[in-house]
C-alpha positions in Angstrom: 115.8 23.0 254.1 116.0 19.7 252.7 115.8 19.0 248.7 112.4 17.2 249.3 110.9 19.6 251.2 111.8 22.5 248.5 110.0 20.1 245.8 107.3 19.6 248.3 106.8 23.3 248.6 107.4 24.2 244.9 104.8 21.3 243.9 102.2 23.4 246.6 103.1 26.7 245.2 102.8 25.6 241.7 99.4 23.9 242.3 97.8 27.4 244.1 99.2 29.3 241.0 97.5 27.2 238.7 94.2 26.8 240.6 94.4 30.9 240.5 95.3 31.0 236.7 92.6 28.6 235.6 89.9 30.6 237.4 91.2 33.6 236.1 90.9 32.0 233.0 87.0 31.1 233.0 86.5 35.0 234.8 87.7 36.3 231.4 90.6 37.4 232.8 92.7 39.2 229.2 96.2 38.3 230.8 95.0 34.9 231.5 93.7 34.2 228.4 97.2 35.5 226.6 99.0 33.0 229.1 97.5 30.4 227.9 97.5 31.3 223.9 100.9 32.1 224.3 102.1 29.2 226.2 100.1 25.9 225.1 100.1 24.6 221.7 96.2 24.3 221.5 95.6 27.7 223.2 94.8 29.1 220.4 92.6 26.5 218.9 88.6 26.8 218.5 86.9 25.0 221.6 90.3 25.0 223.6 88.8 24.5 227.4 92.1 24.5 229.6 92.2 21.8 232.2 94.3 22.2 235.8 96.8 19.9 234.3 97.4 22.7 231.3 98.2 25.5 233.8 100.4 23.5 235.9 101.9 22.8 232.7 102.1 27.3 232.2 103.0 27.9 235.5 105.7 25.4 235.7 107.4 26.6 232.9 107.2 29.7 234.4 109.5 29.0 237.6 112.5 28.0 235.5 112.7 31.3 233.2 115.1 33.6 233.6 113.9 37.3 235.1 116.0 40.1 234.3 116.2 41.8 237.7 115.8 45.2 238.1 116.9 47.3 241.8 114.0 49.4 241.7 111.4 46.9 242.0 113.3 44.7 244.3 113.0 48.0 246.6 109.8 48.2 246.5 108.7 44.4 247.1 111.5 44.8 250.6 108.9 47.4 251.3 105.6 45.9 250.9 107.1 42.4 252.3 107.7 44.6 255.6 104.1 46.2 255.2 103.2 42.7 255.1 104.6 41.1 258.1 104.0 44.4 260.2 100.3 43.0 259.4 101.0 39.6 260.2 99.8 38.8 256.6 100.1 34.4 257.0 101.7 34.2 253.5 104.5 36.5 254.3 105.3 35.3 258.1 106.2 32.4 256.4 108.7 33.9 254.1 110.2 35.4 256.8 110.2 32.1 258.6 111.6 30.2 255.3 114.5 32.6 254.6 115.3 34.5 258.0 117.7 32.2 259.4 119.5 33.8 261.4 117.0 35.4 263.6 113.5 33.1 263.7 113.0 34.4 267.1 112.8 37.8 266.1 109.4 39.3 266.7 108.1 40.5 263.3 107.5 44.2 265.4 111.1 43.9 265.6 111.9 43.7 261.6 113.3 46.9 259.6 113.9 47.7 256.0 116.9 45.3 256.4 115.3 42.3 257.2 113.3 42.7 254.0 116.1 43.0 251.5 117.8 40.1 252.9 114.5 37.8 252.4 114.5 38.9 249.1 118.1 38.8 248.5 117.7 34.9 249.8 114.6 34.3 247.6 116.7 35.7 244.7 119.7 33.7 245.2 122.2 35.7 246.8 123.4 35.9 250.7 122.9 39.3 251.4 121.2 42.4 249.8 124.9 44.0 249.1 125.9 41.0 246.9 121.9 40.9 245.4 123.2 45.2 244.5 126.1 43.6 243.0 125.1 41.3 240.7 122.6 43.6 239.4 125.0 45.9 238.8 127.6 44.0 237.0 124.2 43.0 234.7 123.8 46.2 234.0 127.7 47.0 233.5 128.0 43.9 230.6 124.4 44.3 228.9 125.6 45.1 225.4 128.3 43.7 223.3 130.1 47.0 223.8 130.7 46.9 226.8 131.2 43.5 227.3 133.8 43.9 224.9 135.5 46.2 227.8 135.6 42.8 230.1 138.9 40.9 229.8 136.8 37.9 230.6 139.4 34.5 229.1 141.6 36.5 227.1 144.3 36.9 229.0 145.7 33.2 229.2 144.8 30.1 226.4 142.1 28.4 227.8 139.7 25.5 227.6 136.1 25.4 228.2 134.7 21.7 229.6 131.3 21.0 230.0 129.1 18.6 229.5 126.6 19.3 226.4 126.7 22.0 224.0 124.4 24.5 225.9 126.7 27.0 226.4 129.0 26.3 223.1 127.6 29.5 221.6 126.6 31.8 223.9 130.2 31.7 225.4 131.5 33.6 222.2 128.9 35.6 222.5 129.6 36.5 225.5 132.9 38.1 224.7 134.8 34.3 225.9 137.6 33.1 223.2 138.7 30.0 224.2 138.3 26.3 223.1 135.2 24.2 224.2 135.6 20.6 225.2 132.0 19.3 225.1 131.6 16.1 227.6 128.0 14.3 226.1 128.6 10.8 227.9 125.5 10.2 230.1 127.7 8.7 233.1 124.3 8.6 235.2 123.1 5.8 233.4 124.6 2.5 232.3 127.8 0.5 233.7 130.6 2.9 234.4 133.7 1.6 234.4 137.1 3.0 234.5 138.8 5.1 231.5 141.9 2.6 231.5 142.3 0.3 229.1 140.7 3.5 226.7 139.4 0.9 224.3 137.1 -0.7 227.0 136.1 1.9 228.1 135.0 3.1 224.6 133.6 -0.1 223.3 131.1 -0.9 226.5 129.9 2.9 226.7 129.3 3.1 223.4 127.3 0.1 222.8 124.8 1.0 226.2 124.6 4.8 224.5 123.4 2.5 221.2 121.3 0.3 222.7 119.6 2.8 225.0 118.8 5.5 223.2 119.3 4.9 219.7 115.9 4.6 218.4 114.8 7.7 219.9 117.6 10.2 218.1 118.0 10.6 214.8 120.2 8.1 213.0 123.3 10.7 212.7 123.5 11.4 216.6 124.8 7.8 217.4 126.9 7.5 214.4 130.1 9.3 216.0 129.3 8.0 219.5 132.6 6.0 219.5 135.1 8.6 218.1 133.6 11.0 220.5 134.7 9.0 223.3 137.9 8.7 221.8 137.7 12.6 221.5 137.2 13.6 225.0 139.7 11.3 226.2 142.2 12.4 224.0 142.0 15.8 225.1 141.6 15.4 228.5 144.8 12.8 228.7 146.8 15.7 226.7 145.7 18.6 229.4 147.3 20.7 229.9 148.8 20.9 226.5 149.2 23.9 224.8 146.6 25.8 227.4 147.5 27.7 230.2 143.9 27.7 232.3 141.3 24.7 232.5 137.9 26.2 233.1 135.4 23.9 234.4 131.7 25.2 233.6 129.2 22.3 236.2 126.6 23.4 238.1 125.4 21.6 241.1 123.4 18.2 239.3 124.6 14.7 239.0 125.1 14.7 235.9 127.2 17.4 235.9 128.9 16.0 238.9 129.7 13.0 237.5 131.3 14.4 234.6 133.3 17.1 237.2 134.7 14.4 238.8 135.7 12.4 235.3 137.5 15.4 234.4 139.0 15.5 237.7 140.2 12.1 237.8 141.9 12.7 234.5 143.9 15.9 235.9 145.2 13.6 238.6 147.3 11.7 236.4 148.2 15.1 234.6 151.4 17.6 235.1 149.4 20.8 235.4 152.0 22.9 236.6 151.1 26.3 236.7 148.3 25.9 234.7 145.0 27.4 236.4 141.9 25.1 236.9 139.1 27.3 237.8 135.7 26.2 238.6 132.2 28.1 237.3 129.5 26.1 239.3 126.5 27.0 240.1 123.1 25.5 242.2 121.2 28.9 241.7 120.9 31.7 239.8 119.0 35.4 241.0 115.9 35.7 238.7 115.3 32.1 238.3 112.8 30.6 240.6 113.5 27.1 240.0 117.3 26.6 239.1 117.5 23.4 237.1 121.2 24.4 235.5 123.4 26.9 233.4 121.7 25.7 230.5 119.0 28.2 231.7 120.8 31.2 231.5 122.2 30.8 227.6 120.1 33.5 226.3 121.4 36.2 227.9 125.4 36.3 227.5 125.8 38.3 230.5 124.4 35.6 232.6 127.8 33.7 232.0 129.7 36.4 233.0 128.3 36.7 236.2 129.2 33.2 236.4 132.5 33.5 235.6 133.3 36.7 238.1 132.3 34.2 240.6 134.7 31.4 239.6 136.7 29.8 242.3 140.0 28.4 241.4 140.5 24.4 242.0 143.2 23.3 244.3 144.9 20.0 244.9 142.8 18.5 247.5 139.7 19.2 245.2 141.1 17.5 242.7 142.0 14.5 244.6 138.0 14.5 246.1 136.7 14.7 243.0 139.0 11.8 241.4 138.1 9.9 245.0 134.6 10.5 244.1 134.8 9.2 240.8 136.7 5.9 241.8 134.3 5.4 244.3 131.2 5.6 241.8 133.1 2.9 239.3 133.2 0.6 242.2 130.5 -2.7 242.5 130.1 -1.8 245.9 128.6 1.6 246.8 129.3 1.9 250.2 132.9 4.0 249.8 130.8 6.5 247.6 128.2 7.0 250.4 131.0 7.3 253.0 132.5 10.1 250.9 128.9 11.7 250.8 129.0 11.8 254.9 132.1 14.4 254.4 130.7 17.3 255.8 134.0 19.5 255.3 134.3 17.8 252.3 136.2 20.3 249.4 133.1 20.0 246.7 130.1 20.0 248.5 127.8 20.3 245.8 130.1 16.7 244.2 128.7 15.6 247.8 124.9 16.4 247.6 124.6 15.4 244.4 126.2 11.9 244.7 124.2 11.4 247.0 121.5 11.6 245.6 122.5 9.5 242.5 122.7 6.7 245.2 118.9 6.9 245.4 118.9 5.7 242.1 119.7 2.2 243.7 116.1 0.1 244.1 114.8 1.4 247.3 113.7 -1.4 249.8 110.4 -2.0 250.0 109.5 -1.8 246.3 112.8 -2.3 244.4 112.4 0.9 242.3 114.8 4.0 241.8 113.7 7.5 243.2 112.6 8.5 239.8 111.0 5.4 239.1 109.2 6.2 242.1 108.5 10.0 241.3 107.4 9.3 237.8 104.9 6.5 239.0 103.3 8.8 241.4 103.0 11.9 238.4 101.4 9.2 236.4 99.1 8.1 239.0 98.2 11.8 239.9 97.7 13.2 236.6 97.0 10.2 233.9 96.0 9.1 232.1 99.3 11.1 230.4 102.3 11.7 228.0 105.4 11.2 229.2 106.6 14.9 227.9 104.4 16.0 230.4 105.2 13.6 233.5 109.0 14.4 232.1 108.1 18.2 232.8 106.5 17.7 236.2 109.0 15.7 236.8 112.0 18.3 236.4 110.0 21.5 237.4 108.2 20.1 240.6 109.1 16.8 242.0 112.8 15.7 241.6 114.8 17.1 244.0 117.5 17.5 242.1 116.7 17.7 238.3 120.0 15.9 236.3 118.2 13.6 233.3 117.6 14.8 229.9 114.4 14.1 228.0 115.8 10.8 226.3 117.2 9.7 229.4 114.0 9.7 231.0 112.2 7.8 228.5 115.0 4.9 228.5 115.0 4.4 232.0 110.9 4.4 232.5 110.0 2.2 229.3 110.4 -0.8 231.3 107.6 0.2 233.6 105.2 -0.5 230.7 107.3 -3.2 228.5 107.5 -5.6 230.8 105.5 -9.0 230.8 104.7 -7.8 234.0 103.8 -4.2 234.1 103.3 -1.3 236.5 101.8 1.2 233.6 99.0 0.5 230.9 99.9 1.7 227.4 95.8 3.6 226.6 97.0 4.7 223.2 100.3 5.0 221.1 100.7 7.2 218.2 104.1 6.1 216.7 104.4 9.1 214.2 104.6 11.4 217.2 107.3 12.1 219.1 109.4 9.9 221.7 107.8 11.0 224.8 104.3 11.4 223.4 103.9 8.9 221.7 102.4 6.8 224.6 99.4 7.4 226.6 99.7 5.9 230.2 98.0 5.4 233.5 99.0 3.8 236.2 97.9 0.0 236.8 96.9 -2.3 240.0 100.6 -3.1 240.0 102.0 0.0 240.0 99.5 1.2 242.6 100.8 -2.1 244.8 104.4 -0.9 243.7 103.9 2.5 245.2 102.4 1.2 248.3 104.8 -1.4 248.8 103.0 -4.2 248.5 105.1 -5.8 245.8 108.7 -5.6 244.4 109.6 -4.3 241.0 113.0 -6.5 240.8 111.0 -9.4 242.3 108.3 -9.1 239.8 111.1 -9.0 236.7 112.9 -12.1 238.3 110.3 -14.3 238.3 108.9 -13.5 234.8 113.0 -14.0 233.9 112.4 -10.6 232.1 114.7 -7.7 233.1 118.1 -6.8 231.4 120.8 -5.6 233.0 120.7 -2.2 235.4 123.9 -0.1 236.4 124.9 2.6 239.0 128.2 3.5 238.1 129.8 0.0 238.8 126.9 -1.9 240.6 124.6 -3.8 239.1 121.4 -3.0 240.6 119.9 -6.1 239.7 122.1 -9.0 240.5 120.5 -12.3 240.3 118.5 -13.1 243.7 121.1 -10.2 245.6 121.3 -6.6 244.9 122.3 -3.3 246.3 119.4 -1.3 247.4 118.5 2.5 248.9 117.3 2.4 252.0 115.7 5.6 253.0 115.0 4.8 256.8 118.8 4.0 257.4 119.8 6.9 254.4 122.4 4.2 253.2 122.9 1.5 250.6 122.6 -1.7 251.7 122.5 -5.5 250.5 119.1 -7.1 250.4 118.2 -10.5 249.1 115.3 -9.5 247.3 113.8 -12.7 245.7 112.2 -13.7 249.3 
């Protein structure tokens, strides 16, 4: 099942939950009423009167929290799924028909017990039932520090943590994990990208877009270090394997995470390694998470990680040379080597694969000359504004994008000039500066963002001939070259090069 048709689906499921929660809600319902006290920060404010948007808001909070499974339960929902589809129940014949794959021809008269526990061994995240067992025991085995403590987990060899953010920085201690942590922060999705030689370039240019882009939406402090960080990372990574004797590489299946994978990657080209391990925790799902957005997820409980890292894969040569491939291609002012090495179907890092290419729809699509999230944050705006962008930015990660890789801040940077621009596709209703960043604005969608979405008019067209647009980067392409520009087209599912001032 394609990424667009999940969102499609989880948008649907999300909307029947919340049209069932709000009516519970005015029926008096007591757990309703908690949800919603609990959950939104009026909910427990005289005259609160919850809209649909507010329990969309609950419920898609909801799908990205972290369930503690337990065996027992599981065994009783096999039972009552296979109660269900023995009486052809509609909602159930199409769970069969989602996660069976193996045998959709099967007559539901046919299905045992079996059947059951491997739908909801798929629905969970895992295979088969046996591995679904599994997990849940090896939760059970590491629930307390105790007997964590038992595990030998990174102890036995001097290792190095990289990942990109701090998420995990303290839950990995917790977790019984001794090693060093190399935090990667450089948002590679966004801005020019160009490669890490001559170090001082590289430094200098990322560090001023980092500035520019989102320095008057962090606290001061945050962009003071921005440079030596840089410095920091590449230091390290150009010393590896120094004085370590396993590289452990914590990305899960994003582009974000991606990119920075294959920055690392690069680097350990150029590096002796040796006999030094490089092992790989990745991860595009998670059992007891509904909607998997990343390992950030999964901080609070330390034993999450450890399941993680008993499913670590160790990285060999030719992953290493994909992943530097990868990385050379997305530096490049021409993306068509990048979407080649997305067509790799025995490519060594599939995940690197799906989610590259999906960073390629970042390009301006033809038709309307805006970026898939452009395009998905128009249409959230159009369906539920007038809004705050907090909330389009949580609709946007929980329901629509297909694969969820942009922090908060990141969002913001890259939709402001949907509204700041002499020639705009959102009206600004309201703005309450002392708020924060992403509410500070109130916005609905305008005529020209309605023509936008229905492709009536072009967003890089529209920028051109007001003279009003700064510069926009994939990687190493600038998205909008004067009069000429790379674009996404989604009928041919390939860049190409469209004059788009005609």
């Amino acid at each position: 099942m394609s990424k667009e048709i999940q969102a499609q689906r989880r948008y649907a499921k999300n909307l029947a939950q919340a049209e069932t929660l709000l009516a519970a809600y005015f029926d008096g319902d007591a757990n309703a009423i908690a949800r919603f006290q609990n959950n939104h920060p009026l909910g427990q404010a005289d005259g609160f009167v919850p809209t649909l948007q507010d329990a969309r808001l609950i419920v898609s909070a909801a799908s990205t929290e972290v369930r503690r499974l337990s065996l027992e339960k599981l065994k009783k929902e096999a039972k009552d799924l296979l109660k269900g589809w023995k009486g052809n129940h509609l909602e159930v014949l199409e769970r069969y028909q989602q996660n069976y794959l193996q045998a959709t021809d099967k007559l539901t008269s046919q299905l045992k017990l079996a059947d059951a526990q491997w739908v909801i061994a798929r629905e969970n995240g895992m295979p088969s039932w046996p591995k679904l067992k599994a997990h849940i025991a090896l939760m059970n085995r590491v629930e307390t520090p105790v007997q964590r403590a038992r595990f030998i987990l990174d102890r036995d060899m001097a290792t190095i943590h990289i990942r990109c953010g701090n998420d995990i920085k303290t839950a990995l201690p917790d977790g019984g994990f001794k090693g060093d942590y190399l935090e990667i922060s450089n948002p590679f999705p966004q801005g020019e990208v160009m490669d890490f030689e001559p170090l001082e370039r590289f430094v200098d240019r990322r560090t001023r877009f980092i500035e520019q882009s989102y320095g008057g939406d962090v606290p001061a402090e945050w962009m003071e270090n921005t440079a030596n960080e840089i410095r920091h990372v590449e230091a390290v990574l150009r010393a590896l394997p120094e004085g370590y004797e396993r590289i452990a590489l914590w990305f899960e299946h994003d582009p974000f995470d991606q990119l920075c994978l294959a920055y690392v990657l690069a680097h350990l080209t150029e590096n002796e390694l040796g006999d030094v391990k490089v092992e790989l925790i990745s991860a595009e799902g998670f059992p007891g998470v509904t909607h998997f957005i990343g390992i950030g997820q999964l901080c609070r409980q330390p034993e999450n990680l450890i399941a993680l890292w008993q499913a670590r894969v160790e990285v060999n040569a030719s992953m290493i040379a994909f992943g530097a491939r990868c990385w050379q291609a997305f530096i490049a002012s021409d993306p068509t080597p990048l979407w080649r090495l997305t067509q790799e179907e025995s490519a060594p890092l599939p995940l690197m694969r799906h989610a590259f290419y999906r960073m390629l729809q970042e390009l301006p699509w033809v038709g309307n000359g805006l970026s898939l999230t452009e395009r998905l944050a128009l249409k959230i705006i159009d369906k539920e504004g007038p809004v705050t962008l907090d909330k389009v930015f949580q609709f946007l990660m929980t329901e629509v994008e297909p694969l969820p890789f942009l922090g908060d801040i990141m969002f913001l940077s890259l939709v402001r000039p949907l509204w700041n621009r002499k020639v705009a596709a959102l009206s600004v209703l309201s703005c309450d500066a002392t708020k924060p960043s992403l509410q500070q604005e109130l916005l609905a969608i305008n005529d020209v963002g309605k023509a936008l979405l229905a492709g009536e008019l072009h967003w890089l067209s529209l920028n051109a001939s007001e003279n009003d647009f700064s510069e926009r980067w994939m990687g190493g392409v600038l998205t909008n070259a004067s009069g000429r520009a790379w674009h996404w087209s989604d009928q041919q599912k390939q860049p190409v090069l469209l004059d788009f001032t005609t």
